[in-house]
C-alpha positions as CSV (number, residue, x, y, z in Angstrom):
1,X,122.2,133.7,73.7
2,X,125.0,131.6,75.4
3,X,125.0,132.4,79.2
4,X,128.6,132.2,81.2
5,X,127.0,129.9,83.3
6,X,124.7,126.3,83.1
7,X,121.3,127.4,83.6
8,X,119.5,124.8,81.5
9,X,118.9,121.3,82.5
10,X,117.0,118.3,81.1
11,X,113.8,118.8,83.3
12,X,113.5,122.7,81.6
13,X,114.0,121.0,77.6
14,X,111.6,118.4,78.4
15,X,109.2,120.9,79.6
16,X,109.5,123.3,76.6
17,X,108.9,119.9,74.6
18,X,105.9,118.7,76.2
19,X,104.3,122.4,76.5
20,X,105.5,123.9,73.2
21,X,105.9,121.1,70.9
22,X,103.2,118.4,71.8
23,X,100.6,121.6,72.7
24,X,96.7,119.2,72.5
25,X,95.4,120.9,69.5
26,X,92.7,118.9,67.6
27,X,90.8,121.6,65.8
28,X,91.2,120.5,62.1
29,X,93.4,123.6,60.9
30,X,95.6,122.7,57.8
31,X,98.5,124.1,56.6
32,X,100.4,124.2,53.3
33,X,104.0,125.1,52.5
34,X,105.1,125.1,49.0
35,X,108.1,125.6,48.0
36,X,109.0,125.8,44.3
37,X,112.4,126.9,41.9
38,X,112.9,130.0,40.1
39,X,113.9,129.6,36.2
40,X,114.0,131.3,33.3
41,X,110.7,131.7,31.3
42,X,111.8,130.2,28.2
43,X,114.7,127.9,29.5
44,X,114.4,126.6,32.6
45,X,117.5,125.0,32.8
46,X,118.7,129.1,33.6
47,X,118.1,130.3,37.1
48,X,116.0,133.1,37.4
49,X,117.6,137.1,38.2
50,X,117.1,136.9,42.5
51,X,116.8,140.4,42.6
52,X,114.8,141.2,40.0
53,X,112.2,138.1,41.7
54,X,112.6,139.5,45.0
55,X,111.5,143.0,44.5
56,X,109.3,141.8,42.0
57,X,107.4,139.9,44.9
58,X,107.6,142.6,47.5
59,X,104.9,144.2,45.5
60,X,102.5,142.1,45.9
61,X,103.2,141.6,49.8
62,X,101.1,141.1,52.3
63,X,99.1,138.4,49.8
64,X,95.7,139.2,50.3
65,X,95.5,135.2,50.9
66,X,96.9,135.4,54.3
67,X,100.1,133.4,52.7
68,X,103.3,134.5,54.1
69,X,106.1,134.8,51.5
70,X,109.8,134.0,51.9
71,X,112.8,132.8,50.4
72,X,115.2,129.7,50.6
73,X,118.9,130.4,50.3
74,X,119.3,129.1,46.8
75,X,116.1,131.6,45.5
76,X,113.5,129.4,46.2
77,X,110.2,131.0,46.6
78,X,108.3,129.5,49.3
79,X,104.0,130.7,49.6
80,X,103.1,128.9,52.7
81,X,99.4,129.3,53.9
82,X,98.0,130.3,57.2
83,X,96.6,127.3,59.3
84,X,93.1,127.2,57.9
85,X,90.1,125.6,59.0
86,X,90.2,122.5,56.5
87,X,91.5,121.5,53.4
88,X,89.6,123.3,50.7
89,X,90.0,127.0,52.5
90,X,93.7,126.0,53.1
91,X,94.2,125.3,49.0
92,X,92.0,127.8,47.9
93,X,94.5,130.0,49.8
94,X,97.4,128.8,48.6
95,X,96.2,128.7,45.0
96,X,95.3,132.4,44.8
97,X,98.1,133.6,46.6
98,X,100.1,131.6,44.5
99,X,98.8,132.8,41.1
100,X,99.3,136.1,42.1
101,X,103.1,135.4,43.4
102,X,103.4,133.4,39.3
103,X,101.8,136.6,37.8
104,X,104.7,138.7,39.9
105,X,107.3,136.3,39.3
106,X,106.0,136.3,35.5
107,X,106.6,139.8,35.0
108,X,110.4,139.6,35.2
109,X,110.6,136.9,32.3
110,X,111.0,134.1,35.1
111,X,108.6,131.5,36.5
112,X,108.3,129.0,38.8
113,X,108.8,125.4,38.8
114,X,107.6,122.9,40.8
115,X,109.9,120.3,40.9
116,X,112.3,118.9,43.9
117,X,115.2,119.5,42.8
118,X,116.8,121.3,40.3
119,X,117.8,118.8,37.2
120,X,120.4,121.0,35.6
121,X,122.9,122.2,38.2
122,X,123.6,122.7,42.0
123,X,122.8,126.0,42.9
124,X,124.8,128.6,44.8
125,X,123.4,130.4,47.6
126,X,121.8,134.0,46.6
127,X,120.5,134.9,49.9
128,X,123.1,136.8,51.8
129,X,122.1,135.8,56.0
130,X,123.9,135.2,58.8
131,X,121.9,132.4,59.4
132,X,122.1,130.6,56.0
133,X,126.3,131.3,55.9
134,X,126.8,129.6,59.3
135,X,124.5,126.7,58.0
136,X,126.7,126.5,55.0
137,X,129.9,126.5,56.5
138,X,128.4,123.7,59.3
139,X,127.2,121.4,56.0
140,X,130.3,121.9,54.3
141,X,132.3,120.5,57.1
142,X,130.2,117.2,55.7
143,X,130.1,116.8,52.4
144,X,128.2,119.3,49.6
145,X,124.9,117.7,50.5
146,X,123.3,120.5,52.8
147,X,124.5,122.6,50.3
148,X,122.6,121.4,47.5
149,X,119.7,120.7,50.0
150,X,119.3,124.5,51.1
151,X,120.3,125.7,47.7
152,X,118.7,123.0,44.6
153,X,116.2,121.5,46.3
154,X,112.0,122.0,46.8
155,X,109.7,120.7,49.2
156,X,106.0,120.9,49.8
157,X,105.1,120.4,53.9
158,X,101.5,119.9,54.8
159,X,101.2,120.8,58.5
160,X,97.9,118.5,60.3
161,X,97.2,119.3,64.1
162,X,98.6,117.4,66.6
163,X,96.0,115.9,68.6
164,X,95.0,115.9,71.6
165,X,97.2,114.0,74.3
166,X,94.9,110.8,73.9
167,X,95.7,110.7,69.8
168,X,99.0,112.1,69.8
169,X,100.5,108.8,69.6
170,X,98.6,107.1,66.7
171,X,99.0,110.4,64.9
172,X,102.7,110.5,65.8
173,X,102.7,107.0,64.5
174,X,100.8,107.6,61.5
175,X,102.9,110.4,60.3
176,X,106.2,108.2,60.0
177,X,104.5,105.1,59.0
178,X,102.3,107.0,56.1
179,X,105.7,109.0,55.3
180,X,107.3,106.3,53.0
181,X,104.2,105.8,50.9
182,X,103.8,110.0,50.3
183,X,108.2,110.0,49.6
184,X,107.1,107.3,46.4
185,X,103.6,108.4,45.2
186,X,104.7,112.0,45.0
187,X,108.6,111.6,44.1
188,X,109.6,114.2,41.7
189,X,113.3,114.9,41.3
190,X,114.7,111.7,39.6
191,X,117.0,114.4,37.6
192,X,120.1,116.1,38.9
193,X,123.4,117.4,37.0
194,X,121.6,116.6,33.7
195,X,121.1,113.2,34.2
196,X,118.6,110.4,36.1
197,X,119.9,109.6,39.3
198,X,118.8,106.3,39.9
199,X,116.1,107.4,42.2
200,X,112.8,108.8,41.7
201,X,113.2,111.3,44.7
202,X,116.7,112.2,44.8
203,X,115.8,115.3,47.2
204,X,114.7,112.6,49.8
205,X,118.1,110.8,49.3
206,X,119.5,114.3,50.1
207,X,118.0,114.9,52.8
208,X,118.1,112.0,54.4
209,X,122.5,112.2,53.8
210,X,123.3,115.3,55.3
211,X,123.2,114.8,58.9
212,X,121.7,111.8,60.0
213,X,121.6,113.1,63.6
214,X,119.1,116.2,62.5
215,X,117.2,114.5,59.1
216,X,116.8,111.0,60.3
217,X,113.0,110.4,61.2
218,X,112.8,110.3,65.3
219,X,111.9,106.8,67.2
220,X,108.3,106.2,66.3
221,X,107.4,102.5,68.3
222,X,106.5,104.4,71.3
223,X,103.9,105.6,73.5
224,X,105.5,108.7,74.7
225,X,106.3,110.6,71.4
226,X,107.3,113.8,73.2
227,X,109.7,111.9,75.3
228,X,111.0,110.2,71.8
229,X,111.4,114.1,70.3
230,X,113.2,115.2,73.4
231,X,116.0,112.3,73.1
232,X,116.9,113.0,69.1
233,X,117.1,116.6,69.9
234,X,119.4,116.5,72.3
235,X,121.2,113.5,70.8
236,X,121.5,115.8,67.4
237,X,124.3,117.8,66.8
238,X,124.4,121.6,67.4
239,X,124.7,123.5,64.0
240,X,125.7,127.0,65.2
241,X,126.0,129.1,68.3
242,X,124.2,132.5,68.7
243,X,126.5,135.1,70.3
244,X,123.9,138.3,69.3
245,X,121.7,138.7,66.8
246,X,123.9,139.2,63.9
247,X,126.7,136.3,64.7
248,X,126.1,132.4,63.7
249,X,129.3,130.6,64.9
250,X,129.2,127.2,63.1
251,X,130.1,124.1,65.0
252,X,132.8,122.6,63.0
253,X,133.5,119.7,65.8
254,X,130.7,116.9,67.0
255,X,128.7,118.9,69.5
256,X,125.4,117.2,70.6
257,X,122.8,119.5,72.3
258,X,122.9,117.4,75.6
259,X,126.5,117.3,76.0
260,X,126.5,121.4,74.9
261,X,123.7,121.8,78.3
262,X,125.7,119.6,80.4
263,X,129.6,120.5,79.4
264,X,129.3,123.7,77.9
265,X,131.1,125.4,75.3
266,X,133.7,128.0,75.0
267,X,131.2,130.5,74.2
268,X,129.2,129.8,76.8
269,X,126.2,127.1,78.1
270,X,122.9,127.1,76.0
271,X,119.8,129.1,77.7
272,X,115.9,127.9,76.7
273,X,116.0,130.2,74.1
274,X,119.0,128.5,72.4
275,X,117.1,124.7,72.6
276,X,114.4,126.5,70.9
277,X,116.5,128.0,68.1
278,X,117.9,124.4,68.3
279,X,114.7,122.6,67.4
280,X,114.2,124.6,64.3
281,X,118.0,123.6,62.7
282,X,116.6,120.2,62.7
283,X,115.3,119.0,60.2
284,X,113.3,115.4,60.0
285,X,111.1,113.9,57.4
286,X,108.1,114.7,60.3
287,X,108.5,117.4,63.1
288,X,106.8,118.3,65.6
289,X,105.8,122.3,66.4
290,X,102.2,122.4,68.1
291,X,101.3,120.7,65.3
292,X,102.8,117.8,62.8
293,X,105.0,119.2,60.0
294,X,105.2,116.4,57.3
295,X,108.2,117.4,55.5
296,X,109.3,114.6,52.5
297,X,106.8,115.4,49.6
298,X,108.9,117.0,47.0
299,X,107.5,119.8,45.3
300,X,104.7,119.5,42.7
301,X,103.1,121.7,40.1
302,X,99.4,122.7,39.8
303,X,97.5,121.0,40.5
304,X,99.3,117.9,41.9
305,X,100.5,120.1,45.3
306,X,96.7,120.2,46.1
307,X,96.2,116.3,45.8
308,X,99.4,115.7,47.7
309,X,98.0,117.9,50.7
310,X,94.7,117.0,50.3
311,X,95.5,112.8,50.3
312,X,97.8,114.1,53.5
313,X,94.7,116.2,55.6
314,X,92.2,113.1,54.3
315,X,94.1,110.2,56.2
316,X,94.9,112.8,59.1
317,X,91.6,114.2,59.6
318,X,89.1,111.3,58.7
319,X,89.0,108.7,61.2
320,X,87.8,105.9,58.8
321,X,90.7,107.0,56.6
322,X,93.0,106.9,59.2
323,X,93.0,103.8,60.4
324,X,92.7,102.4,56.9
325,X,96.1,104.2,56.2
326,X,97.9,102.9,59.8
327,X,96.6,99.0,58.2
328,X,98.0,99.2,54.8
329,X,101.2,101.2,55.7
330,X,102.0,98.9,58.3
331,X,104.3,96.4,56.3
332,X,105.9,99.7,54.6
333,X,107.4,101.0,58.0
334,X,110.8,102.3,57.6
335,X,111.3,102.0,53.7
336,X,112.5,105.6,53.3
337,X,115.3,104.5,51.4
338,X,113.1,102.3,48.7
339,X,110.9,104.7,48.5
340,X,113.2,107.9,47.6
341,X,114.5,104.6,45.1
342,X,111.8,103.2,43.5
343,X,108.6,105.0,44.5
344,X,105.5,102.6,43.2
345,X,107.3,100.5,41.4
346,X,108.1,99.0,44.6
347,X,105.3,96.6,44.3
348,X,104.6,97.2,48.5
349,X,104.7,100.8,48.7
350,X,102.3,100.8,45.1
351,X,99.4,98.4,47.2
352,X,99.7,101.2,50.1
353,X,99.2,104.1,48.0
354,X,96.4,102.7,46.6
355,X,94.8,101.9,49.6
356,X,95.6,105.3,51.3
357,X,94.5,107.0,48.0
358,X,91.1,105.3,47.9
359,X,90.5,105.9,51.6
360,X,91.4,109.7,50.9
361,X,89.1,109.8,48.2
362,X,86.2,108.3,50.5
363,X,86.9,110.8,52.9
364,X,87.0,114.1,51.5
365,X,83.8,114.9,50.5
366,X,82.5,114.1,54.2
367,X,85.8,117.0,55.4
368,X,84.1,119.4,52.7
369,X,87.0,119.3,50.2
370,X,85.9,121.1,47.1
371,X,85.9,120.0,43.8
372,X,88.7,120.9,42.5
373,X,90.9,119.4,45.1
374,X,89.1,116.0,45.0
375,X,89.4,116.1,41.3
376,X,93.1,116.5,41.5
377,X,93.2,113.8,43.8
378,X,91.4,111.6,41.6
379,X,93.1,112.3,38.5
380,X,96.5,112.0,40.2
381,X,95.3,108.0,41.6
382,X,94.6,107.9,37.5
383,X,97.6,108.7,35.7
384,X,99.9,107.8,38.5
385,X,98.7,105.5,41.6
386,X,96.5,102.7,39.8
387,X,99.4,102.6,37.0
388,X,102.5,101.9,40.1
389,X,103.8,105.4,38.7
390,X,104.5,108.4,40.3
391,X,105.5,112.4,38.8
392,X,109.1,111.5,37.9
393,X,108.5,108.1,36.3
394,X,106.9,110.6,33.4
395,X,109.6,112.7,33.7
396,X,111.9,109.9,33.3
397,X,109.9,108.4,30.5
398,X,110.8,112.0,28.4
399,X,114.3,111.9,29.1
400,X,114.4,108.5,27.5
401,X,112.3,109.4,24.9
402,X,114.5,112.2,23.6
403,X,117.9,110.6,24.6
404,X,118.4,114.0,26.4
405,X,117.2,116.2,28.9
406,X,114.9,118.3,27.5
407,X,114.3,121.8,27.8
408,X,111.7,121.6,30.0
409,X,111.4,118.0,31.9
410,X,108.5,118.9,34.0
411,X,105.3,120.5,32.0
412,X,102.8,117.8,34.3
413,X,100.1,120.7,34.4
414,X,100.2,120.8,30.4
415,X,99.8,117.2,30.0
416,X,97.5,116.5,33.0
417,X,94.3,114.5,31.4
């Protein structure tokens, strides 16, 4: 909480980054988050009953998966595994904590769908927190875009160690210059208001709108990616103030964190704890926790989450794959906006995913992925990679079919061959 006087300075942030954020860790753990949208069984274009979902779910808390289970302020559920030792314990995690969220979820004649956004209609917010209201009211100061992002959207983050201090560059490095080529091989939301966009991921283009100063990827051409974190968080704008536990005070007026630590505010100068809360109201395509977060794969079905994270632990944990990716992905640096766009049509961003996905599929058998994950994998390079497609190019491909948006745009797992 605010103190009355300044009691933070730059030397204490930059500690907190370099001790908290850039931890060494290089132990192989791999994490997935899933989020995925809650619809109607039998129309999907109706939202799902929150409260009938939620206590629905609490009966199947703790998963005996280790997953922890929460909710996004628009409903969304979100199964996110405990870092596990590798790729196949960290989907075999997910997946059975999953089925058994589907079969709770199921049981109140909703489902879940895995798509990144929702094609139908902006959602409202359904989960009432102090919290998600002053992020609402800061977003809406800006435009509706950080509305529909907490509220319509879906994201899967796969969560790779950090290195040690020796790697933490190249993997720092690797993350934003890979990131492009995961936006386009996995975009999945090229649907919004009931009709295409004009881009294959239109939750990427969301994202990337909202604030630039908290969803715009950090400076990446350095040696010293701690130092480079440390400047974009205090250059990014404060979303709220913490006066207790209970009271979010939106900013409505520019407020960068540095100028907030060095000027102060009328309710008060920010205290360690308050850069900390700071960190995690921003929200880049890769952040940085003790461990990497990559945050701009939209969210997939079964089983194309478990190639997405597997493709992602692959050219992170595999050093032949790794340096394969940081090659091909070099002349892609920076094309977030063609990839959200185009995904593999983009004839450059289609020759890197092929590259990264061969390299992946090289290298998972020697991290002990298990079948089923490196079948998914290979089946997604298949139907989507080798072909310059990605998820929503079939999705598109129905809604032209049909002259309409179909009941259900997104039935990948029915169809996957």
């Amino acid at each position: 909480m605010p103190s009355p006087r300044r009691r933070l300075r730059a030397a204490d942030a930059e500690h907190f980054v370099r001790e908290q954020c850039f931890a060494p860790a290089q132990q192989g753990l791999v994490g997935i988050e899933l989020e995925q949208l809650t619809v109607a069984a039998g129309d999907s274009a109706t939202c799902a009953d929150h409260a009938r979902v939620r206590a629905a779910v609490a009966t199947v808390s703790p998963l005996t998966g280790g997953s922890r289970l929460t909710f996004e302020p628009g409903g969304q559920v979100e199964v996110s595994s405990a870092p596990l030792h590798g790729i196949a314990a960290a989907c075999a995690a997910l997946a059975g904590d999953l089925a058994t969220v589907s079969e709770a979820v199921a049981g109140t004649g909703a489902r879940l769908l895995g798509t990144g956004l929702d094609p139908w209609q902006d959602r409202r917010r359904v989960v009432d927190e102090p919290r998600y209201r002053a992020m609402e009211a800061y977003f809406g100061a800006h435009g509706d875009e950080g509305a529909r992002m907490m509220c319509s959207t879906a994201a899967l983050q796969v969560n790779v160690d950090i290195g040690e201090v020796s790697a933490q560059a190249r993997r720092w490095r690797l993350s934003h210059t890979l990131g492009p080529t995961l936006v386009a091989s996995f975009a999945n939301s090229p649907l919004a208001r009931g009709a295409p966009t004009g881009r294959r991921s239109e939750r990427a283009a969301i994202c990337a709108a909202l604030d630039p100063s908290r969803s715009g990827p950090a400076e990446t051409g350095t040696a010293d990616p701690a130092g480079a974190w440390l400047e974009y968080a205090l250059a990014a704008q404060v979303m709220l103030i913490r006066t207790c536990a209970e009271r979010f005070h939106p900013m409505e007026t520019p407020l960068p964190f540095g100028r907030w630590m060095e000027e102060g505010h009328e309710l008060g100068f920010p205290v360690l704890d308050d850069f900390a809360y700071h960190l995690g109201t921003l929200f880049p395509p890769v952040r940085p926790r003790g461990w990497l977060e990559l945050r701009m794969i939209d969210s997939l079905p079964e089983p194309w989450w478990r190639a997405a994270a597997a493709v992602v632990t692959a050219l992170f944990d595999d050093d032949e794959a790794a340096d394969e990716a940081a090659r091909v992905t070099a002349a892609t640096t920076g094309l977030w906006g063609d990839a959200a766009r185009h995904g593999l049509s983009h004839p450059g961003l289609a020759l890197a995913a092929a590259a990264c996905f061969q390299a992946a599929l090289g290298a998972l058998p020697r991290l002990g992925a298990d079948d089923a994950t490196i079948s998914a994998v290979g089946a997604f390079f298949d139907r989507f990679v080798a072909r310059g497609r990605c998820p929503a190019d079939d999705v598109l491909d129905g809604w032209r079919r049909h002259g309409r948006l179909l009941p259900d745009p997104l039935p990948l797992e029915s169809s996957w061959t």
